[in-house]
C-alpha positions in Angstrom: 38.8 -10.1 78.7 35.9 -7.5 78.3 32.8 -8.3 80.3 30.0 -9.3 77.4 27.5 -6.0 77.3 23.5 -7.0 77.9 23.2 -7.2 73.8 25.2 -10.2 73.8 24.5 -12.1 76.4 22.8 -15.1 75.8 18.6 -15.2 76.1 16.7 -17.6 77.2 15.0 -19.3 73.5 11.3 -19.0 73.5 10.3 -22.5 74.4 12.5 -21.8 77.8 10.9 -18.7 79.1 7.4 -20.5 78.1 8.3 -22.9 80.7 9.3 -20.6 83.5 6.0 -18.7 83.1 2.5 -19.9 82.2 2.2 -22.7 79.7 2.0 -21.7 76.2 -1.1 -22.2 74.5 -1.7 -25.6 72.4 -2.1 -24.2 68.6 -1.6 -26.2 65.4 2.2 -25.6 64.6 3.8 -26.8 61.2 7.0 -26.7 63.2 5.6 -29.0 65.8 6.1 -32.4 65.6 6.0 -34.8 63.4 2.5 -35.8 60.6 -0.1 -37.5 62.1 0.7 -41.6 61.6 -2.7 -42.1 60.4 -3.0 -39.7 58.1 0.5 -40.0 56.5 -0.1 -44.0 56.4 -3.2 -43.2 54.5 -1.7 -40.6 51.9 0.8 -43.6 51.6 -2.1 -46.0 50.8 -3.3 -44.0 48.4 -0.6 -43.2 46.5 -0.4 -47.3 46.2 -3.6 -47.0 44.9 -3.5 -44.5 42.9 -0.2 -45.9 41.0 -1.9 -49.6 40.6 -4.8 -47.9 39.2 -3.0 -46.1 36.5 -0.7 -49.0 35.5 -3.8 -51.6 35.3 -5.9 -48.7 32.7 -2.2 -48.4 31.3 -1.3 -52.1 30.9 -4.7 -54.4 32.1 -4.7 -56.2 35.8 -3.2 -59.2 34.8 0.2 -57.6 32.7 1.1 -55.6 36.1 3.1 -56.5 39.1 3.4 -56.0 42.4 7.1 -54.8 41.1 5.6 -52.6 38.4 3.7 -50.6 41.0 6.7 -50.4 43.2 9.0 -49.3 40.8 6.4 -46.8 39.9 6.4 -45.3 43.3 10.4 -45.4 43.8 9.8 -48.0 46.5 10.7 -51.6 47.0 8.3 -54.3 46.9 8.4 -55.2 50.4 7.6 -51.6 51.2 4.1 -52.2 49.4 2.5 -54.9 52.0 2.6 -52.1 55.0 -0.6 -51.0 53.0 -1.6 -53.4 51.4 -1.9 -57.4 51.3 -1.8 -58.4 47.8 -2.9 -57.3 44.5 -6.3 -58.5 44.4 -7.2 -56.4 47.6 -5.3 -53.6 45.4 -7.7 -54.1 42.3 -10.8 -54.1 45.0 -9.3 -51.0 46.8 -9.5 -49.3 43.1 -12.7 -50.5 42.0 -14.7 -49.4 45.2 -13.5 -45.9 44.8 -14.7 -45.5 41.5 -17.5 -47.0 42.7 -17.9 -44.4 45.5 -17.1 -41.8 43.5 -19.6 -42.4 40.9 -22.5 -43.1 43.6 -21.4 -40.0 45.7 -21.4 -37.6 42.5 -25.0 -38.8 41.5 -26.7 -38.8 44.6 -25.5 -35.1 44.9 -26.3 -34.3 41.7 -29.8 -35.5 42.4 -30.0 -33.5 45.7 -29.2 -30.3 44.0 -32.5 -30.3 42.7 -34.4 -29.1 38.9 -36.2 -30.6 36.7 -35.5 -34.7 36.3 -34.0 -33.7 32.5 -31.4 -31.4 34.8 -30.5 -33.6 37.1 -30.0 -36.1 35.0 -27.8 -33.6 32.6 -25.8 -33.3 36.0 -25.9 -37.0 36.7 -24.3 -38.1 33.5 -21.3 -35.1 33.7 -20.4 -36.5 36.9 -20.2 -40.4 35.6 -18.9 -38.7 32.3 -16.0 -37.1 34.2 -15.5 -40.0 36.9 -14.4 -42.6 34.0 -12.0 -40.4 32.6 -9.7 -40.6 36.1 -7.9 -42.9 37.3 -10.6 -44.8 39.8 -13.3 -44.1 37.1 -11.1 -45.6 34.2 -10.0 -48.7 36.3 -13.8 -49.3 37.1 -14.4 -49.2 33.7 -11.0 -51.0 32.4 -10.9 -54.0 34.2 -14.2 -53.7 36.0 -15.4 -56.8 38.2 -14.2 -59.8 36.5 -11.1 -60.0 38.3 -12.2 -59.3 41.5 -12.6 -62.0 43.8 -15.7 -64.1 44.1 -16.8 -63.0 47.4 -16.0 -59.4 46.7 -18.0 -59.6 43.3 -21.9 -59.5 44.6 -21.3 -56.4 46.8 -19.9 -54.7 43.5 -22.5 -55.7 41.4 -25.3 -54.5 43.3 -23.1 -51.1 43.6 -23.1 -50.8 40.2 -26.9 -52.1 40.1 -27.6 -48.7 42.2 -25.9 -46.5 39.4 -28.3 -48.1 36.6 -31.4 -47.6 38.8 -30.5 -44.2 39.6 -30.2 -43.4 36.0 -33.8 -45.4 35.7 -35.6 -43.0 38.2 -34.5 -40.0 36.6 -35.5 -41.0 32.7 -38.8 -42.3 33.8 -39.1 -39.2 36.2 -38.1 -36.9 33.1 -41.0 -38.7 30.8 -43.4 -38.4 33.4 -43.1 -34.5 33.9 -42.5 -33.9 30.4 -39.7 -33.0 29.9 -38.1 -35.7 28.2 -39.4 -38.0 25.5 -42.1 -41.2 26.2 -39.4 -44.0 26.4 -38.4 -47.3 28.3 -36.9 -46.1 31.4 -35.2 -49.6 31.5 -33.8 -49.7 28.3 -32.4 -45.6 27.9 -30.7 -46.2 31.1 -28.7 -49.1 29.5 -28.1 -46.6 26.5 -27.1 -44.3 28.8 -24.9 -45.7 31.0 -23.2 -48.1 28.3 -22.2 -44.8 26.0 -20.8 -43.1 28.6 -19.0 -46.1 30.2 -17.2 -46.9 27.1 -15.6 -42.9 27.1 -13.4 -44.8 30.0 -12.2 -47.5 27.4 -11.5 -45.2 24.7 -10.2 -42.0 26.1 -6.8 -40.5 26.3 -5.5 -37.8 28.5 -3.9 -35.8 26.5 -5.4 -36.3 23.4 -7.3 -34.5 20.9 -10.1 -33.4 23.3 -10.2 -32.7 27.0 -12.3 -35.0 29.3 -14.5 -32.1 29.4 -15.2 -31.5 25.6 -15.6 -35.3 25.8 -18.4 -35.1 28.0 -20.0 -32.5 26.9 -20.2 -33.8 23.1 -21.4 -37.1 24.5 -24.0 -36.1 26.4 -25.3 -33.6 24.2 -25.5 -36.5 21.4 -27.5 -38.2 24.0 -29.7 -35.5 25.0 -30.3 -33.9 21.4 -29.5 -37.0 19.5 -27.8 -36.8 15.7 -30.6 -36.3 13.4 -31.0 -32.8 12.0 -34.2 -31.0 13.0 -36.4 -29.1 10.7 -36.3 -25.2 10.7 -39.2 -23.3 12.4 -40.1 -21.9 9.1 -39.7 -25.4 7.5 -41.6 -26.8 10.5 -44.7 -24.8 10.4 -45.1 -24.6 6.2 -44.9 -28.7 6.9 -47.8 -28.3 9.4 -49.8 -25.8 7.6 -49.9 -28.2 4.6 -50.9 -31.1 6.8 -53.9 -28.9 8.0 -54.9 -28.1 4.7 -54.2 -31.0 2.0 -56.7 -30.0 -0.5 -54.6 -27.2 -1.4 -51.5 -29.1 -2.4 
């Protein structure tokens, strides 16, 4: 038999020689390991959510199973309570995020600064946009009613915060001029309730994007539907008005 050459002779893998020597140094490997528990347990969780949420804005809270989300996933039932206990903690799961979602998306709205009328233009794309996903739409959907008694107060004074926020800004926008004398009170409501109601009707996939959607909302809201007067029309109107006599 011929005596292997130095080519092949087997060497030492990396790993090996890193022990004989000086320890390797601790980096952030893809090949190392396995995920983090946590972190895939929560990507887990959230795919639960995420598949409830869907299915009640498909179907409605009450028409969906613990069996319908499940089979959604490709999982077995039993595979569900690792994440979560029961269906109404799934509905409050949902709810909250839409909840944070929208509350988060205002408040950073409102800390990009402008003008109140800008940040309130901001303010409304982000609720605009947050009811047309799934967390937004769910929110919207099915909204507090069938959330547990105890759970219900802390939600309602979540979504209390939204309709204030919207309050400071409108009366902050009349004050500085540059939006029209109103009720603060009662535009929020107006507000709020239009734009809510894009999560009730809305289809993805449908004749408009979410974007177009909220973009032809608000600027209904903003600009209103009446049409307005040409400059030219505008200042014969005033000029008449200054002198009547002549008429």
């Amino acid at each position: 038999m011929k005596p292997s050459s130095p080519e092949t002779k087997t060497r030492p893998s990396p790993g090996t020689r890193a022990r004989k020597g000086r320890a390797a140094p601790a980096v952030d490997s893809p090949w190392s390991g396995t995920p983090d528990r946590e972190q895939q347990r929560e990507a887990k969780r959230q795919a639960v959510l995420q598949a409830a949420a869907q299915l009640f804005n498909e179907r409605g809270f009450s028409a969906t199973s613990l069996d319908d989300i499940a089979a959604r996933l490709g999982v077995s039932k039993p595979t569900l309570y690792y994440y979560v206990k029961n269906k109404d903690e799934i509905l409050l799961q949902c709810v909250n995020q839409g909840l944070a979602m929208t509350l988060e998306g205002i408040e950073a709205s409102r800390r990009a600064g402008g003008q109140a009328v800008d940040q309130l233009r901001a303010c409304m794309q982000v609720y605009a946009r947050i009811v047309t996903m799934d967390f937004g739409m769910c929110l919207i959907r099915v909204g507090d009613e069938q959330v547990p008694p105890d759970s219900r107060r802390e939600l309602r004074r979540q979504k209390a915060a939204i309709d204030q926020a919207f309050r400071r800004l409108v009366a902050a926008g009349v004050q500085e001029g540059s939006l029209a004398p109103c009720d603060p009170k009662m535009t929020a409501f107006v507000i709020a309730g239009a734009l809510s109601w894009i999560g009730r009707w809305y289809q993805p996939g449908g004749q408009y994007s979410a974007e177009e959607v909220a973009q032809q909302c608000i600027d209904t809201l903003m600009g209103g539907v009446l049409r307005r007067a040409e400059p030219a029309r505008r200042a014969a109107s005033a000029k008449r008005a200054a002198n009547p006599s002549k008429d």
